[in-house]
VOLOVO-780059 format. One record per residue: x, y, z of N, C-alpha, C, CB in turn. Coordinates in Angstrom, 1 decimal, decimal comma, always signed. Glycine has a CB too. Example, Ala and Ser with C-alpha at 12.3 -4.5 7.8 and 13.67 -1.06 7.14 Angstrom:
<atoms>
     nx     ny     nz    cax    cay    caz     cx     cy     cz    cbx    cby    cbz
  +13,2   -5,7   +7,8  +12,3   -4,5   +7,8  +13,2   -3,3   +7,8  +11,3   -4,5   +9,0
  +12,8   -2,2   +7,1  +13,7   -1,1   +7,1  +12,9   +0,0   +7,9  +14,1   -0,6   +5,7
</atoms>
This chain:
<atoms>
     nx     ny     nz    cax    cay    caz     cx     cy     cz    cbx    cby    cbz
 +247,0  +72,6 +139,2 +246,1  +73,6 +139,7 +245,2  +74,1 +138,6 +247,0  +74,8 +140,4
 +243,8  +74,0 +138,8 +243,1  +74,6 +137,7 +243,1  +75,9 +137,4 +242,0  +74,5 +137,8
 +243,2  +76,3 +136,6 +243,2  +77,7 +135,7 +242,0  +78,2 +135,8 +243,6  +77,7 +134,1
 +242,0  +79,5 +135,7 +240,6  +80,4 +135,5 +240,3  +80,3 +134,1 +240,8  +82,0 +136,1
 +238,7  +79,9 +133,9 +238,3  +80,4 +132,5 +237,9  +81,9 +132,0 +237,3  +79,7 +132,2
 +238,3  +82,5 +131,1 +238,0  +83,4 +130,8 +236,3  +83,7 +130,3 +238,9  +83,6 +130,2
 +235,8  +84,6 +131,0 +234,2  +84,6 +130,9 +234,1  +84,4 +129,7 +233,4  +85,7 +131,4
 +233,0  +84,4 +128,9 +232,9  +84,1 +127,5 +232,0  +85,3 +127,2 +232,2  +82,4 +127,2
 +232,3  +85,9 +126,3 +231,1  +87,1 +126,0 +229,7  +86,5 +125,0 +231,9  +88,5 +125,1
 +228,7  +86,6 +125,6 +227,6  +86,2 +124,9 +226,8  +87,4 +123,9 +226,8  +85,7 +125,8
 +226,3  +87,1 +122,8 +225,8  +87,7 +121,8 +224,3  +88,4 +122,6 +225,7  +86,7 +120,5
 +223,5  +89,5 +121,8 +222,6  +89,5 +122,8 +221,2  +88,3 +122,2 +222,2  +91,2 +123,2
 +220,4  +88,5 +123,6 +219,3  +87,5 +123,4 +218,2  +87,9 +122,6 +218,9  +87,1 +124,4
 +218,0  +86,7 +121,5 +216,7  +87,9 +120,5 +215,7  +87,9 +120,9 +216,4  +87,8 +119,0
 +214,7  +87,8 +122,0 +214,0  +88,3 +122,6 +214,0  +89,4 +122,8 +213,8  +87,8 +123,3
 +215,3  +89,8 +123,2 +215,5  +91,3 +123,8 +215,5  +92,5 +122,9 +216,8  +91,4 +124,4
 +215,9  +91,6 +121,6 +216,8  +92,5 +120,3 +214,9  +92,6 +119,6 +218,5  +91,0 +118,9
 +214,0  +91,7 +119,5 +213,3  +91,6 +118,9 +212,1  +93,1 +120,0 +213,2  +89,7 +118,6
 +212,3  +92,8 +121,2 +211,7  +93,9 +122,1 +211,9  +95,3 +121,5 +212,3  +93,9 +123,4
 +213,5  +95,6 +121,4 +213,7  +96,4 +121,1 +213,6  +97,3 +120,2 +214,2  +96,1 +121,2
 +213,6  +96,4 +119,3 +212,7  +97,0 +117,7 +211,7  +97,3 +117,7 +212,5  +96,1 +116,6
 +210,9  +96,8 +118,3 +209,4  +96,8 +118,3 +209,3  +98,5 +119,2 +208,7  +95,2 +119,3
 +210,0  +98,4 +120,4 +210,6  +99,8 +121,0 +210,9 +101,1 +120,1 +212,0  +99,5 +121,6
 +211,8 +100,7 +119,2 +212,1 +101,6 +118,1 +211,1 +101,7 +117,1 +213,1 +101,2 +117,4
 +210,3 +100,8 +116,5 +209,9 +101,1 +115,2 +208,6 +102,1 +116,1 +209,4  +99,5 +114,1
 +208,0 +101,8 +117,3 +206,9 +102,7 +117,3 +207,4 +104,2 +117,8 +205,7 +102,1 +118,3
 +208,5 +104,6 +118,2 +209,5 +105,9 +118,1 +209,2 +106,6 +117,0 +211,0 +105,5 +118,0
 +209,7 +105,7 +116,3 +210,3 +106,1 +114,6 +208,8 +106,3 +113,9 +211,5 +104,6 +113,5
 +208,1 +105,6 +114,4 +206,3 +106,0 +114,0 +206,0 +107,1 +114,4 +205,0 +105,1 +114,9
 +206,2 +107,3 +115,2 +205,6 +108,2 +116,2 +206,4 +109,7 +116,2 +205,5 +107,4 +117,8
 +207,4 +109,8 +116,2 +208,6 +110,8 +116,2 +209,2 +111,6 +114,8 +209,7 +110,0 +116,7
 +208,9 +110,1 +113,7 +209,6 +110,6 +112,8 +211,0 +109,9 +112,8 +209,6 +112,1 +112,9
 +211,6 +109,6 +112,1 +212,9 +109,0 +111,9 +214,1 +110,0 +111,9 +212,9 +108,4 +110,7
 +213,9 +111,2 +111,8 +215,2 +111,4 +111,7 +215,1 +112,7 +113,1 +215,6 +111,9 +110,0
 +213,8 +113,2 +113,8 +213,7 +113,7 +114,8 +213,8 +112,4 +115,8 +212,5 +114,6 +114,7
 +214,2 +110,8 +115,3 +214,8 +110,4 +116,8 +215,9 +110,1 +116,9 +214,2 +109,4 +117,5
 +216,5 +110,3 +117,8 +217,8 +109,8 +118,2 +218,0 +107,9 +119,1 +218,1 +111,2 +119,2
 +219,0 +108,0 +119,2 +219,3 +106,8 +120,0 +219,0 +107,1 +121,2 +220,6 +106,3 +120,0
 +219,4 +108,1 +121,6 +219,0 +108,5 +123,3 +217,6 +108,1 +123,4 +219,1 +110,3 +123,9
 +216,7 +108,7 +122,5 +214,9 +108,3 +122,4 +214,9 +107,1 +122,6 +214,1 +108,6 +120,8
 +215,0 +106,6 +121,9 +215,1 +104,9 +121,9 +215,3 +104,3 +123,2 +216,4 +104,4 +121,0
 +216,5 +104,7 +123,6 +217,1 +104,5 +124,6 +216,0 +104,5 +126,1 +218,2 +105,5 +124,5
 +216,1 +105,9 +125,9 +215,0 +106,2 +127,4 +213,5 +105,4 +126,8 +214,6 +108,5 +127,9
 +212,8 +105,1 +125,9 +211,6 +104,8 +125,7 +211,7 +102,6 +126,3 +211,2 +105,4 +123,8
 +213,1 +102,8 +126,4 +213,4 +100,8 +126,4 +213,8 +100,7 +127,6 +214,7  +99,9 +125,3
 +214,0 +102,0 +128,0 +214,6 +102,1 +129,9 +216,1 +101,6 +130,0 +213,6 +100,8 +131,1
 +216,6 +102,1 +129,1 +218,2 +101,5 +129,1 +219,1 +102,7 +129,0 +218,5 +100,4 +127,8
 +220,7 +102,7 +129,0 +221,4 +103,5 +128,8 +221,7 +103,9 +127,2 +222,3 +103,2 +129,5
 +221,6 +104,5 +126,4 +222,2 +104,9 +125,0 +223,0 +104,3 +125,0 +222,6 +106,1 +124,7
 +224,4 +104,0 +125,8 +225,2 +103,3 +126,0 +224,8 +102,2 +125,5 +225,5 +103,4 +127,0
 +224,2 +101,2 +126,4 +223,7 +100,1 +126,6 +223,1  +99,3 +125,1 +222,8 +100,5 +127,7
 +222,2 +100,4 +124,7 +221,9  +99,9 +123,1 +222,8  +99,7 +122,1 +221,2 +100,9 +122,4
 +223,8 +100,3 +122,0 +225,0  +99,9 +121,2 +225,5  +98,7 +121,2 +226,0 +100,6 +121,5
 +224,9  +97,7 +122,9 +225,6  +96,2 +122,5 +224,7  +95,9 +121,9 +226,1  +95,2 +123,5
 +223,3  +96,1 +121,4 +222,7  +95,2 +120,2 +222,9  +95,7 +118,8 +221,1  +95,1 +120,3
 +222,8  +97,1 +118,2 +222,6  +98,2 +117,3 +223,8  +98,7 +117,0 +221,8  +99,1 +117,8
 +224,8  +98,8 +115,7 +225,7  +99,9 +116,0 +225,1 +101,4 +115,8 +226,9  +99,6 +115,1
 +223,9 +101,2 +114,9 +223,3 +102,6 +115,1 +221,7 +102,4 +114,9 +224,0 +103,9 +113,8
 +221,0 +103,7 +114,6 +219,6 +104,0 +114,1 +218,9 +103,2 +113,1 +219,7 +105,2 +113,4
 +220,3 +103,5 +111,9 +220,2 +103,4 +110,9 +219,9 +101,6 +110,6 +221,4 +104,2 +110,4
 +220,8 +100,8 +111,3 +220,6  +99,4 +111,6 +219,4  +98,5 +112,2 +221,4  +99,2 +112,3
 +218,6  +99,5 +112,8 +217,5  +99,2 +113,4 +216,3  +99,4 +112,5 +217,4  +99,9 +114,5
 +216,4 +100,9 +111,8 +215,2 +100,9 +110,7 +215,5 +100,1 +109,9 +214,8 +102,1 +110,0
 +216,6  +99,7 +109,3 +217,0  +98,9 +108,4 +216,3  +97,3 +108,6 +218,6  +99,0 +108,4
 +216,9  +96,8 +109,5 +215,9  +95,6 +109,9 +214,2  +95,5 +110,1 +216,3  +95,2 +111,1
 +213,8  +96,8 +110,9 +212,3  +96,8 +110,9 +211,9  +96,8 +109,6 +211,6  +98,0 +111,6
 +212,3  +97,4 +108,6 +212,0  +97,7 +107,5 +211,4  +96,2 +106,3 +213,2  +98,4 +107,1
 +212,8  +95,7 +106,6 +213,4  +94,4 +106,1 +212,5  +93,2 +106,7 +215,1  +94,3 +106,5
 +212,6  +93,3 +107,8 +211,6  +92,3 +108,6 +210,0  +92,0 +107,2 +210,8  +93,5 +110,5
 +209,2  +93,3 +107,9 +208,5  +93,7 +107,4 +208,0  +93,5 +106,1 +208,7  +94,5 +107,7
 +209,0  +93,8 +105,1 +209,1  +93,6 +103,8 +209,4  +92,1 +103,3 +210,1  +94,6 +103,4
 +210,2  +91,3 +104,1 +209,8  +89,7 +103,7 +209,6  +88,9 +104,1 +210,3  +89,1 +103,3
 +208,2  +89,2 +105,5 +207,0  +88,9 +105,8 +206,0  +88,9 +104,8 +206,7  +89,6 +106,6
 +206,0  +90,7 +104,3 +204,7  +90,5 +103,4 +204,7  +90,1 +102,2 +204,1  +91,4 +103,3
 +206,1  +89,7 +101,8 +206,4  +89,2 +100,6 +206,3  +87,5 +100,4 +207,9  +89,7 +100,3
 +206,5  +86,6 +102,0 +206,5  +85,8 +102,1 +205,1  +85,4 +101,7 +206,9  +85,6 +103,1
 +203,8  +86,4 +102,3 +202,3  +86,2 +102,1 +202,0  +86,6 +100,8 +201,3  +87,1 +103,1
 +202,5  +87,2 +100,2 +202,0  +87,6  +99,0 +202,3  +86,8  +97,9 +202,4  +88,9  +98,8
 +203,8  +86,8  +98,0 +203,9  +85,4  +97,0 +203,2  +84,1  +96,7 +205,0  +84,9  +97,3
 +202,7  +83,7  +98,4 +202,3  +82,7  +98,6 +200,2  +82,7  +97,5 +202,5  +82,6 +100,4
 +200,3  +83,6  +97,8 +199,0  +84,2  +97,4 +198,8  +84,0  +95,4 +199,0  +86,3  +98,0
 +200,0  +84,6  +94,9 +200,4  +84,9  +93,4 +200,4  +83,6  +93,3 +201,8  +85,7  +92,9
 +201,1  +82,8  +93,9 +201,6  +81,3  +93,2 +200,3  +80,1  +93,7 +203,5  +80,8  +94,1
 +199,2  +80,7  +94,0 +198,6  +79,3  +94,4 +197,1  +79,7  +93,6 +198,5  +79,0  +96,5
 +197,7  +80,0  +92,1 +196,5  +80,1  +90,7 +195,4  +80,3  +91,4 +196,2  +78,7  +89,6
 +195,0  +81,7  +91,9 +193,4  +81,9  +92,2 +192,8  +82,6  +91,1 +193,1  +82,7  +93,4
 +191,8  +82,7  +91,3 +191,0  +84,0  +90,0 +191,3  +84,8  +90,4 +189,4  +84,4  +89,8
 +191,4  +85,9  +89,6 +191,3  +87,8  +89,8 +191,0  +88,2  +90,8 +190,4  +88,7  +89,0
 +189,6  +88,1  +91,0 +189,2  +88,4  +91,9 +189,4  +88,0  +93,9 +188,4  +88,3  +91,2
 +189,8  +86,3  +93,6 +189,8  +85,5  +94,6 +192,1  +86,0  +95,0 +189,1  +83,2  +93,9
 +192,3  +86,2  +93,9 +193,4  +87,2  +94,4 +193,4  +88,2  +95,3 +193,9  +87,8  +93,6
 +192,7  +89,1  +94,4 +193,0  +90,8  +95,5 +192,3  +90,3  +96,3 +192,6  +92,6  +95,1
 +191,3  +89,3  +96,9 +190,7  +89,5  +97,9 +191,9  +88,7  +99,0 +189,1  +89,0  +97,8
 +192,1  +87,7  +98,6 +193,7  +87,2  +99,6 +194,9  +88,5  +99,5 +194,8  +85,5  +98,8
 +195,3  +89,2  +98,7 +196,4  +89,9  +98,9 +196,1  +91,4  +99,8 +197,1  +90,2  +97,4
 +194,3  +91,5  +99,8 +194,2  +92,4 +101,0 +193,9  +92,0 +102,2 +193,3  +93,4 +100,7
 +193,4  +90,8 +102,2 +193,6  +90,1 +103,5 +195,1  +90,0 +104,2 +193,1  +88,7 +103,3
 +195,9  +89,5 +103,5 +197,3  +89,3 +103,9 +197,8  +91,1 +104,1 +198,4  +88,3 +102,6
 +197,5  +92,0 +103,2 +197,7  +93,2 +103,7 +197,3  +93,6 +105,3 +197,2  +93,9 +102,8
 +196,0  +93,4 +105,2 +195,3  +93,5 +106,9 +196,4  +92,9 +107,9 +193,5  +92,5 +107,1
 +196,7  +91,6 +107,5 +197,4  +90,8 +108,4 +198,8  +91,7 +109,0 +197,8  +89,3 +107,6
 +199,5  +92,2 +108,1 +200,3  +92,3 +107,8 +200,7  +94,0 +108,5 +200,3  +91,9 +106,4
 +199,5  +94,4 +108,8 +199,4  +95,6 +109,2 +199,0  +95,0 +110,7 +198,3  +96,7 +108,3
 +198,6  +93,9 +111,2 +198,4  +93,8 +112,2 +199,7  +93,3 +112,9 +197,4  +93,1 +112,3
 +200,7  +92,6 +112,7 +201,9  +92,1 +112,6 +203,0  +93,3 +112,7 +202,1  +91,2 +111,3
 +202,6  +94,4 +111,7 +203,8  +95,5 +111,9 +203,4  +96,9 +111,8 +204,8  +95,4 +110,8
 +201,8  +97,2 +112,7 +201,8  +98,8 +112,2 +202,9  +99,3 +112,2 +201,2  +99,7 +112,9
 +203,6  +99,1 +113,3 +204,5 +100,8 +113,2 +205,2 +101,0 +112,0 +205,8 +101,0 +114,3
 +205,9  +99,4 +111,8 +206,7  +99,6 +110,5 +206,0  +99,9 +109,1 +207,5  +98,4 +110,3
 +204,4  +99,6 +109,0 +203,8  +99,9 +107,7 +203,8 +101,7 +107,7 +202,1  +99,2 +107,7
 +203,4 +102,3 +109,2 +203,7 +103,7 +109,3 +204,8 +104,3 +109,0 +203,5 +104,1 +110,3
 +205,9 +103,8 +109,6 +207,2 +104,1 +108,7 +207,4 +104,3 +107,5 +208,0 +103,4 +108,7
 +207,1 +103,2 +107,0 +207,4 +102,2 +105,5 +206,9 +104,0 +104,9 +206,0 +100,2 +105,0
 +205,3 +104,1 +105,1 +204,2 +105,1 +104,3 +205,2 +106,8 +104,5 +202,0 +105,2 +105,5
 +205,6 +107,0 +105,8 +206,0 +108,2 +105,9 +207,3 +108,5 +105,6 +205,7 +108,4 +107,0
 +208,3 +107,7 +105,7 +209,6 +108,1 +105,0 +210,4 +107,2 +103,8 +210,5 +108,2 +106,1
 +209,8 +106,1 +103,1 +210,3 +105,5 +101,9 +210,8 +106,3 +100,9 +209,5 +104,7 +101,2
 +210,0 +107,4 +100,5 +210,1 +107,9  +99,5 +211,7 +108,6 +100,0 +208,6 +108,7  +99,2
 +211,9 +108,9 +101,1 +213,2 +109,8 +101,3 +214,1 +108,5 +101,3 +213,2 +110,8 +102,9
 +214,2 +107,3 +102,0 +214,9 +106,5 +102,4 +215,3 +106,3 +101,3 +214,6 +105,6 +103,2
 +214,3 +106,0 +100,2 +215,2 +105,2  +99,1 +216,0 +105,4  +98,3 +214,8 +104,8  +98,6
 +216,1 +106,6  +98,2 +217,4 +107,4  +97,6 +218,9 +107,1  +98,4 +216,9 +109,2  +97,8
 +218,5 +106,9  +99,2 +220,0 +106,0 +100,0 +220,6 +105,0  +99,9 +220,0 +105,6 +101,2
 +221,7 +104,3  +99,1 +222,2 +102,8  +99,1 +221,4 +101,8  +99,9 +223,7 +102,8  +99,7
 +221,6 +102,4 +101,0 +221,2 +101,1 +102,0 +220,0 +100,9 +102,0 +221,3 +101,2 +103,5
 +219,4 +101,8 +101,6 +217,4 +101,5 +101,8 +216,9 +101,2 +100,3 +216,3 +103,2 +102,5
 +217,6 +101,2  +99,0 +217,6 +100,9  +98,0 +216,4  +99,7  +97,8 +218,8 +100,6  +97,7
 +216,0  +98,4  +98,5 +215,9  +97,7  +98,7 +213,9  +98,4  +98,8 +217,1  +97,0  +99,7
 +214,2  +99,4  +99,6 +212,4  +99,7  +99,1 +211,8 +100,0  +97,8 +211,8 +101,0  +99,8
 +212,7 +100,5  +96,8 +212,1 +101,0  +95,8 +211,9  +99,7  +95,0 +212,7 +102,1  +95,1
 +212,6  +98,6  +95,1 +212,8  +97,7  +94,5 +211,1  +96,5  +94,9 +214,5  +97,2  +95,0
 +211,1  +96,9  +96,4 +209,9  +96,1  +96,7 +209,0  +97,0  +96,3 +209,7  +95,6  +98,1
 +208,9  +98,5  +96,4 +207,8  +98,9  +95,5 +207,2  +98,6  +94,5 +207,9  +99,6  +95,1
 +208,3  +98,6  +93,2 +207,9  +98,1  +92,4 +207,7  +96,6  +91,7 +208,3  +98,6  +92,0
 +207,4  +95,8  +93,0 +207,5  +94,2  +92,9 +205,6  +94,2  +93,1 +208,8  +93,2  +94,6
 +205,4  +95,6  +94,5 +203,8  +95,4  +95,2 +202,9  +96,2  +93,4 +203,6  +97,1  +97,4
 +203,6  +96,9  +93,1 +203,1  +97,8  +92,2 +202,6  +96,9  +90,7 +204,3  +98,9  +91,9
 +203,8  +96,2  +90,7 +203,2  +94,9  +89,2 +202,6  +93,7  +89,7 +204,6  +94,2  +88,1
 +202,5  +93,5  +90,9 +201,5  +92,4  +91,8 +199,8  +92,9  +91,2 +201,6  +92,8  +94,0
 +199,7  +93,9  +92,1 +198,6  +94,5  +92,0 +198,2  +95,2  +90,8 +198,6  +95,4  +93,0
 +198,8  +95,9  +89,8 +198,2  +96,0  +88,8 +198,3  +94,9  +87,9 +198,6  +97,1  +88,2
 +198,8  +93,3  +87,5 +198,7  +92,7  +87,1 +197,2  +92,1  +87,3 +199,8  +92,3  +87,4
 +197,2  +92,2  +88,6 +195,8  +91,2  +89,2 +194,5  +92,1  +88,6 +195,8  +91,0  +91,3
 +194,9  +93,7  +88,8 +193,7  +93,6  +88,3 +193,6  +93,9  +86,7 +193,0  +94,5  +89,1
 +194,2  +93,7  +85,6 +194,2  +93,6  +84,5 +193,7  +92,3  +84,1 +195,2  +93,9  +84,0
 +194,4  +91,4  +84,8 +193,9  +90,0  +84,6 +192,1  +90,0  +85,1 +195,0  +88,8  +85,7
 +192,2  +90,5  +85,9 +190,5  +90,6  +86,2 +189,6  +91,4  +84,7 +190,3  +92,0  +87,9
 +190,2  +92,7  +84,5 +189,6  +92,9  +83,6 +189,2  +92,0  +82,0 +190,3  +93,9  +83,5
 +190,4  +91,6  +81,7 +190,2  +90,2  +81,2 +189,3  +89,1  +81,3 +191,1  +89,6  +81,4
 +189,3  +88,5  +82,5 +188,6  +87,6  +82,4 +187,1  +88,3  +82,5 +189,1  +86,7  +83,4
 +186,8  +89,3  +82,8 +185,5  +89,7  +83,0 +185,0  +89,7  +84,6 +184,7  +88,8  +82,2
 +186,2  +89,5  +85,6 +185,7  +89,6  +87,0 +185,4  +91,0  +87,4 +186,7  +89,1  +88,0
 +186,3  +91,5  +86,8 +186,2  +93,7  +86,8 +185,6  +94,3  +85,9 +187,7  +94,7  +86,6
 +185,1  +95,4  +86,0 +184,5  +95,7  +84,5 +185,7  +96,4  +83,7 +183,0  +96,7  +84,5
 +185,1  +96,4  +82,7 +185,9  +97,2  +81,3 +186,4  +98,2  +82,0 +184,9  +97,8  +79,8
 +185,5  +99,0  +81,9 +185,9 +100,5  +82,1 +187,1 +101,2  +83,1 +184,7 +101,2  +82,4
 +187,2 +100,5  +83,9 +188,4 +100,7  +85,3 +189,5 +101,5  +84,5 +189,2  +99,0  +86,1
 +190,0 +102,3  +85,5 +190,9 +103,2  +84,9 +192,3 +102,2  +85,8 +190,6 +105,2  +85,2
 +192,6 +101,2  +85,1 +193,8 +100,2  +86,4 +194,6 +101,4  +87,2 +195,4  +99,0  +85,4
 +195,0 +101,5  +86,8 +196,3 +102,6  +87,8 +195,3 +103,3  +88,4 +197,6 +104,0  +86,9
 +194,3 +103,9  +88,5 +193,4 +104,8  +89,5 +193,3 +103,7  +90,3 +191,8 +105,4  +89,0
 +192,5 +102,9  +89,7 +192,1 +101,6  +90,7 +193,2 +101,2  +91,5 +191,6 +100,3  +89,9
 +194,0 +100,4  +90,9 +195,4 +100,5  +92,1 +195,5 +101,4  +93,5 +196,6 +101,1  +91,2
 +196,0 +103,0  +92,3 +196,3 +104,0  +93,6 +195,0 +103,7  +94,6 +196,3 +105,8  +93,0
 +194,0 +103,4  +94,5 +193,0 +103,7  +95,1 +192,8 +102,6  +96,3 +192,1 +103,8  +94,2
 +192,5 +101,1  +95,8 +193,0  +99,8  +96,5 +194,1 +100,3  +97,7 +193,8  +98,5  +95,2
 +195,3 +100,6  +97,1 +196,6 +100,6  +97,5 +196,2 +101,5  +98,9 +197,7 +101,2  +96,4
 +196,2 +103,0  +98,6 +195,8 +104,2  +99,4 +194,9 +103,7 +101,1 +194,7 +105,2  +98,2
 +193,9 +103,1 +100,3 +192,4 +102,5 +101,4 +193,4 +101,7 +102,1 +190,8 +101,3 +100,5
 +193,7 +100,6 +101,7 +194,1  +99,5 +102,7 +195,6 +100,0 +103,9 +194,6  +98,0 +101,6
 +196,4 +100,5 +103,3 +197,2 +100,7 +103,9 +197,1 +101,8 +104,9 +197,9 +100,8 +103,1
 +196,4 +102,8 +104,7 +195,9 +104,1 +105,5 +195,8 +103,5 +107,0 +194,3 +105,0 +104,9
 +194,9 +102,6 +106,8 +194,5 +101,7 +108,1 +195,8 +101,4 +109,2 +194,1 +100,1 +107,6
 +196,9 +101,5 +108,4 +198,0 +101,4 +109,7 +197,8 +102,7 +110,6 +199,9 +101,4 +109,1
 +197,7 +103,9 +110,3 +197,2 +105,0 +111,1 +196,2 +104,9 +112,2 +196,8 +105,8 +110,3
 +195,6 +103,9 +112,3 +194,4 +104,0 +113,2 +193,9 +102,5 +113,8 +193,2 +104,7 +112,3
 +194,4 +101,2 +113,0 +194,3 +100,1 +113,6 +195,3  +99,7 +114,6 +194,3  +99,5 +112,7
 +194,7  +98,9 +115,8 +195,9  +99,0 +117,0 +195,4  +97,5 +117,0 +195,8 +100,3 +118,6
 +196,6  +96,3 +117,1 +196,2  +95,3 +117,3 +195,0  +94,7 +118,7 +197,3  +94,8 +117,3
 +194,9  +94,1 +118,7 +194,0  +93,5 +120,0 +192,7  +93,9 +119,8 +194,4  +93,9 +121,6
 +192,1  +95,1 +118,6 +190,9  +95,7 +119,1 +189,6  +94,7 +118,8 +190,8  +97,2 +118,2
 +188,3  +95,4 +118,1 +187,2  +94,9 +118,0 +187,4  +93,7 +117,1 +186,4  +95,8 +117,6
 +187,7  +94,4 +115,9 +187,9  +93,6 +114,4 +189,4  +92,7 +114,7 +188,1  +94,9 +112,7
 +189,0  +91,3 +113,9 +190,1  +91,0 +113,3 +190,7  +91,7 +112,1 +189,8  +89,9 +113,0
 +192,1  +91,1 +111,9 +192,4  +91,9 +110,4 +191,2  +91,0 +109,2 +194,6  +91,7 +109,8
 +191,1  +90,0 +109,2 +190,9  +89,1 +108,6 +189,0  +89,7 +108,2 +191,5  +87,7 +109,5
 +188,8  +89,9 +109,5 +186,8  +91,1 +109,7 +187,1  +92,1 +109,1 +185,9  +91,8 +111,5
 +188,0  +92,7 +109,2 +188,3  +94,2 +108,5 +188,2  +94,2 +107,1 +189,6  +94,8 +108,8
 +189,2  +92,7 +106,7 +189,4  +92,7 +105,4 +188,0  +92,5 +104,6 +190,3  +91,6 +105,2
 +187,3  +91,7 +105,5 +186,3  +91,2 +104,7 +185,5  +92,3 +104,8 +185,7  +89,8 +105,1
 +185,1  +93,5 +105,4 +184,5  +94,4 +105,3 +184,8  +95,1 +104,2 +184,6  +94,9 +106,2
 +186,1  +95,6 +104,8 +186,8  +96,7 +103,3 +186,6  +96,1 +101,5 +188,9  +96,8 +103,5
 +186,7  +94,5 +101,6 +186,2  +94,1 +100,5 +184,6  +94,1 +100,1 +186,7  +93,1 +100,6
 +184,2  +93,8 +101,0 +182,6  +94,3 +100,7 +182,6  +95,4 +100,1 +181,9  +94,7 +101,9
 +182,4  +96,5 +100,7 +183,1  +97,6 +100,1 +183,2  +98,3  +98,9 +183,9  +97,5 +100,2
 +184,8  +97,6  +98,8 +185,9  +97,8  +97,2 +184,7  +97,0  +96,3 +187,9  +96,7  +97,1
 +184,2  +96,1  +96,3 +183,6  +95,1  +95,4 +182,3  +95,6  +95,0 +183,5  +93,8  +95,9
 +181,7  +95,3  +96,0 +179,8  +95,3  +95,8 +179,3  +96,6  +96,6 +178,9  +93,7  +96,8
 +180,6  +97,6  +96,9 +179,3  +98,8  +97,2 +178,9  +99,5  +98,4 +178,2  +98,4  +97,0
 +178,6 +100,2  +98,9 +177,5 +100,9 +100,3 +176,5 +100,9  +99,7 +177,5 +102,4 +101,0
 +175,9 +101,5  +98,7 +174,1 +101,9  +98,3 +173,6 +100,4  +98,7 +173,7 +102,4  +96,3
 +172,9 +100,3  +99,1 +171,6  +99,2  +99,3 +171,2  +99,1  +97,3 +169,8 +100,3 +100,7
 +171,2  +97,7  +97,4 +170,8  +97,3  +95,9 +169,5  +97,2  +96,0 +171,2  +96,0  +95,3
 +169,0  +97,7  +94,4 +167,4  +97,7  +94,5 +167,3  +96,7  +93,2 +166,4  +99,5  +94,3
</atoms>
């Protein structure tokens, strides 16, 4: 006589898991991280609080991945950028392109990233931001010293202004860029470089 099989419990589907996050990280954008709860989450994915627990054991697991996502994505682009010997200049102009990209791929989480790192990283678990801070921090001031060097930048640059300044401009854009719009990231970039490089005044 055949036996009954016992149902098999299935893991969940990452489509769903990957929905989800995306659910969460614009919450946690939008709310603040520590003014949301799971219930938020919850009701914003149309599901029971309950129900989230079979993907998440908490909050904290969810920012943790958006975060993480996020961070070796744009590490994936950036590296790629460092390691394929451009000029100074033909650098920052790929590492703010890949930034644009990268903000198009994850506002919420770049909003996150901007609005609570500085708190997160004081935490074991989120350790892992200060560390990529200071990975983005000697990228970018490297590139542009090397510029100064070769003569692509001029002398006088104060690097760390310049940095803070690069850094500040491009990233702000997560606040106000919404994918699908007019610009590509890629038109944006090339604008904002315009810009950073050669200027607004009309040359005479």
């Amino acid at each position: 006589m055949p036996t009954k099989k016992n149902p098999q419990v299935t893991a969940p589907a990452p489509a769903r898991r990957r929905e989800l996050l995306r659910t969460a990280a614009e919450v946690f954008a939008e709310q603040g991280y520590n003014a949301t709860t799971v219930r938020t989450i919850a009701d914003h994915a149309g599901m029971l609080a309950g129900s989230l627990y079979y993907h998440f054991d908490s909050k904290e697991s969810m920012l943790e991945e958006i975060l993480r996502t996020f961070l070796d994505e744009l590490w994936d682009g950036y590296d790629a950028v460092l390691d394929a010997g451009l000029g100074p200049r033909e650098t920052l102009e790929a590492l703010v392109t890949e930034s644009f990209r990268e903000i198009d791929r994850h506002r919420a989480a770049v909003a996150i990233y901007q609005k609570e790192s500085r708190q997160l990283a004081a935490q074991e678990r989120f350790a892992f931001l200060a560390e990529s801070q200071r990975r983005f921090e000697k990228a970018w001031l490297s590139t542009l010293e090397r510029g100064v060097a070769d003569r692509a930048f001029r002398d006088d640059l104060d690097i760390r202004l310049t940095y803070r300044f690069v850094r500040d401009t491009v990233w702000v854009a997560a606040s106000w860029y919404r994918p699908g719009g007019q610009h590509s990231p890629e038109e944006i970039a090339r604008q904002y470089l315009s810009m950073v490089l050669d200027g607004i005044a009309v040359r005479t």
